[in-house]
C-alpha positions in Angstrom: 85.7 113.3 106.5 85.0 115.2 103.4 88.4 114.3 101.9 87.9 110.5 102.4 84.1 110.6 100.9 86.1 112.2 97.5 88.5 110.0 97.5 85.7 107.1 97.6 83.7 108.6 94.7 86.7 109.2 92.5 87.5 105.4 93.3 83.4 104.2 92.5 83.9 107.0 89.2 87.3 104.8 88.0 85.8 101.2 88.4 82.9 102.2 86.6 85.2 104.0 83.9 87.0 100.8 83.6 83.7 98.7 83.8 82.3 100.9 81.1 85.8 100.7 78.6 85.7 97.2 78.8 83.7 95.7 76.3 84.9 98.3 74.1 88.4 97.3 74.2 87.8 93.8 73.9 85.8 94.5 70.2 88.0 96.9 69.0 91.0 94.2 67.8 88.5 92.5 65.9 86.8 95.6 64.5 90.7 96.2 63.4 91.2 93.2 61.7 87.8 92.7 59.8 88.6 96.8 58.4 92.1 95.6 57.4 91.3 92.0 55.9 88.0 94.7 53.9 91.0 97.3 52.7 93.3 94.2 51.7 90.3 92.5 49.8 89.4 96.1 48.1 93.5 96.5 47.3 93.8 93.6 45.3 90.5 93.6 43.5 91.5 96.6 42.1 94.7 95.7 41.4 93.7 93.2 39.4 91.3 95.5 37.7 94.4 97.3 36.8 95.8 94.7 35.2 93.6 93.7 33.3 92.9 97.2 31.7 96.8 97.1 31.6 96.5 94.1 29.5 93.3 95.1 27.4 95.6 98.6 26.3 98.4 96.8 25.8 96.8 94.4 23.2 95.4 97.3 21.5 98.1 99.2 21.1 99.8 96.1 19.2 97.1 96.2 17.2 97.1 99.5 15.9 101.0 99.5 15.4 100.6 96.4 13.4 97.9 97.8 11.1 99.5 101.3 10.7 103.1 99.4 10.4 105.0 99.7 7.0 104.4 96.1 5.1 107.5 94.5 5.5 107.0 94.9 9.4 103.9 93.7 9.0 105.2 90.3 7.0 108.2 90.0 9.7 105.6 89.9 12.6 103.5 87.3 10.7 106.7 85.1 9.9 107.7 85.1 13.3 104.2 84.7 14.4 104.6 81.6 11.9 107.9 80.1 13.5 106.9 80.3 16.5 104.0 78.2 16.0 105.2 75.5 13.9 108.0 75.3 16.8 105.4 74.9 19.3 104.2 72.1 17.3 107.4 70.5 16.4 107.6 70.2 19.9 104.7 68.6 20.9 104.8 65.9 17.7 107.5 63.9 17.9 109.3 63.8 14.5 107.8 61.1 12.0 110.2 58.9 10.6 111.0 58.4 6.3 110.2 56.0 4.5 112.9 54.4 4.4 113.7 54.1 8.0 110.3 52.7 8.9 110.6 50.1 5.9 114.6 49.6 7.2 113.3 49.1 11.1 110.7 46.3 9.4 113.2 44.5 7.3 115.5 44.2 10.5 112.5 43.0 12.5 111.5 40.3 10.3 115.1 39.1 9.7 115.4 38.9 13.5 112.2 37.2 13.9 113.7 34.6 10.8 116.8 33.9 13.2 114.5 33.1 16.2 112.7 30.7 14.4 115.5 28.5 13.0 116.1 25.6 15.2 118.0 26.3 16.9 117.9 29.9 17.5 120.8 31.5 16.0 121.8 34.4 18.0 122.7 37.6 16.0 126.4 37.8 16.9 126.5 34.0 15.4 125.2 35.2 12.1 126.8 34.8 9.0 126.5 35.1 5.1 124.5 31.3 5.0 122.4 32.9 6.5 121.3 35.9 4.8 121.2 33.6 1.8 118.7 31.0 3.5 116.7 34.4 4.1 116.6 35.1 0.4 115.7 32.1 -0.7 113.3 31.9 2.1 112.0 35.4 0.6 110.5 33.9 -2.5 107.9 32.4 -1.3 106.6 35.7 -1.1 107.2 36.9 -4.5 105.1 38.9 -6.7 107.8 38.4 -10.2 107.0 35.8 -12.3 110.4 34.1 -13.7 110.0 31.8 -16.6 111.8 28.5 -16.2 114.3 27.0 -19.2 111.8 24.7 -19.9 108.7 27.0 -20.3 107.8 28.1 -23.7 107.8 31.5 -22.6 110.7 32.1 -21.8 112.7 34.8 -22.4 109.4 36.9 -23.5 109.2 40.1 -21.9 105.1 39.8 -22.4 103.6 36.1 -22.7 100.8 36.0 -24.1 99.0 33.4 -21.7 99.7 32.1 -18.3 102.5 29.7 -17.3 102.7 27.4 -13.9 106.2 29.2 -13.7 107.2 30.4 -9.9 106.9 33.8 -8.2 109.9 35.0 -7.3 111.3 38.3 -5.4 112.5 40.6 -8.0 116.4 41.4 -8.4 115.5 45.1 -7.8 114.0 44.4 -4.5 116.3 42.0 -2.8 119.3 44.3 -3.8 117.6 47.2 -2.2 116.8 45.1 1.1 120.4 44.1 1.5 121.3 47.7 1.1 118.8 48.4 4.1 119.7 45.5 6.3 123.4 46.0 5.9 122.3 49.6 7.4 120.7 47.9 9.7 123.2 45.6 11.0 126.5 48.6 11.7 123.5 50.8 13.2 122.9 48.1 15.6 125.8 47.7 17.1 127.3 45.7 14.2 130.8 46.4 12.6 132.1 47.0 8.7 134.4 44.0 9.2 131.7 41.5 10.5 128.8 43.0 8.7 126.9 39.8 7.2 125.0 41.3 4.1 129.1 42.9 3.3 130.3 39.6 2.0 131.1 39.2 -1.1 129.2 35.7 -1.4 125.8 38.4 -1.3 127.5 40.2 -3.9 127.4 37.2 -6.1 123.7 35.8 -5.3 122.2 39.2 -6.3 124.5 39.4 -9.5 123.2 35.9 -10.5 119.7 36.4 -10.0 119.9 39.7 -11.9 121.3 37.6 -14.8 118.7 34.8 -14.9 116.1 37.2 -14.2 116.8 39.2 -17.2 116.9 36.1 -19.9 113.9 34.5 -18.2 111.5 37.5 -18.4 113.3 39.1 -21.7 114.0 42.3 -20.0 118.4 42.9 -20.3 119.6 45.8 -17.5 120.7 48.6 -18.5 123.2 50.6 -17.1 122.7 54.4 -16.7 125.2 56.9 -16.2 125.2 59.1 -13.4 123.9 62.6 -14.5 125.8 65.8 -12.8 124.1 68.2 -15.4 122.6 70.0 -12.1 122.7 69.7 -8.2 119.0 67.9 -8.4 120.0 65.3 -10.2 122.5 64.5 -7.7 120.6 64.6 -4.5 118.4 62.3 -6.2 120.6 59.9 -7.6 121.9 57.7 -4.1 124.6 55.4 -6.4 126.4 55.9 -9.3 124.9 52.9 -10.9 121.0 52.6 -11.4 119.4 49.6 -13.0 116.4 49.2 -15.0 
C-alpha cells in the first residue's frame, strides 16, 4: 500500500513538473532568436562604426603625408589628381568635332539635299562632274563677292569708288576650298578615288577659270607663295604647297 501511494505522488510530482516546464519551453526559442537578431543588429552597427573611423584615419593620414611630402610628390599627386579628372570628363563629353568636319558634314548635306531636289532625283552613285558644276553655279546665288562685268566701268579696280549693279558671286577662294571638303566627303562616304566626282579634271578647270576672271574683274592678280620649311610650325600650318592670295 505504501509503495503504490509513492509511486502515485511521484507520478502527480512529474505531470505537474511537465505542466510547470511547459510554457517555459515554448518561450524560450523566441527569447533565442530576438537575443541573437539584438547581438547581430549590435555586430554590424559597430562594424560600420569601424569603418567609418577606418575611413575618417585613413583620409587623414593622406593628408598629412601630402602636406609633409617633399614638393615634387606633392606636384605628382596633383597631376595625377589632374588626369584623372579631365579623363573622367573626357568620358562623360563626347568629343566635339573641328571646324572643319562640322563645316565638311554641312557642305555634304546641302549637296545631297541639291541632288534630291533636281527632277528627277539623281541618286548619289549616278553623280557625275555636270553635276558638281550645276552646284557651283547654283552656288552664286548666294554670293557675298562682287565681280565687275567687262562692260562695267569699274572694272578691273581693286576699290570702286561707288556702287555698280554688277553680280555677287562665290569667291574663287571659297569654292576651291568646298571642293576640297566635298571631295573628302565623297571617298569618306563610301565613294572611291577613281569615281570621285569633285576629282575630275573638268573641276580643275572651272575653279582655274573663275580664279582668272576673278582676278581682272576685281583688280586683285594671285599670288603664288612658296611653301616655308624655315621651322616645323610653319609646316603643320601650311596644308598645300601652294597658297593663294
Amino acid at each position: 500500500m505504501h509503495t503504490v501511494v509513492s509511486i502515485y505522488r511521484d507520478e502527480q510530482d512529474s505531470s505537474k513538473k511537465s505542466v510547470w516546464q511547459s510554457p517555459f519551453t515554448s518561450v524560450l526559442p523566441l527569447f533565442e532568436s530576438n537575443v541573437a537578431a539584438n547581438l547581430s543588429a549590435a555586430a554590424e552597427s559597430n562594424s560600420q562604426r569601424i569603418l567609418a573611423t577606418l575611413a575618417l584615419l585613413n583620409t587623414s593620414m593622406e593628408i598629412r603625408l601630402q602636406r609633409t611630402a617633399p614638393p615634387a610628390a606633392q606636384k605628382e599627386v596633383k597631376e595625377r589628381g589632374k588626369d584623372i579628372a579631365e579623363g573622367s570628363s573626357e568620358n562623360q563629353q563626347p568629343a566635339t568635332p573641328s571646324r572643319y568636319e562640322s563645316q565638311k558634314r554641312r557642305d555634304w548635306n546641302t549637296f545631297g539635299q541639291y541632288l534630291k531636289n533636281q527632277r528627277p532625283p539623281v541618286p548619289l552613285s549616278q553623280c557625275n562632274s555636270n553635276h558638281v558644276l550645276d552646284f557651283l553655279r547654283y552656288l552664286d546665288q548666294f554670293g557675298k563677292t562682287k565681280v565687275h562685268l567687262q562692260g562695267c566701268m569699274f572694272y578691273g579696280q581693286p576699290e570702286p569708288p561707288a556702287p555698280c549693279t554688277c553680280p555677287l558671286r562665290q569667291a574663287w577662294g571659297s569654292l576651291d576650298a568646298l571642293i576640297g571638303r566635298l571631295r573628302a566627303a565623297y571617298e569618306e562616304n563610301g565613294g572611291t578615288p577613281e569615281t570621285n566626282p569633285f576629282a575630275n579634271a573638268s573641276i580643275r578647270v572651272y575653279l582655274r577659270e573663275v580664279r582668272d576672271y576673278q582676278a581682272k574683274a576685281r583688280g586683285i592678280p594671285h599670288k603664288k607663295k612658296k611653301k616655308q620649311q624655315i621651322s616645323s610650325k610653319g609646316n603643320d600650318e601650311s596644308s598645300s604647297a601652294m597658297q593663294f592670295s
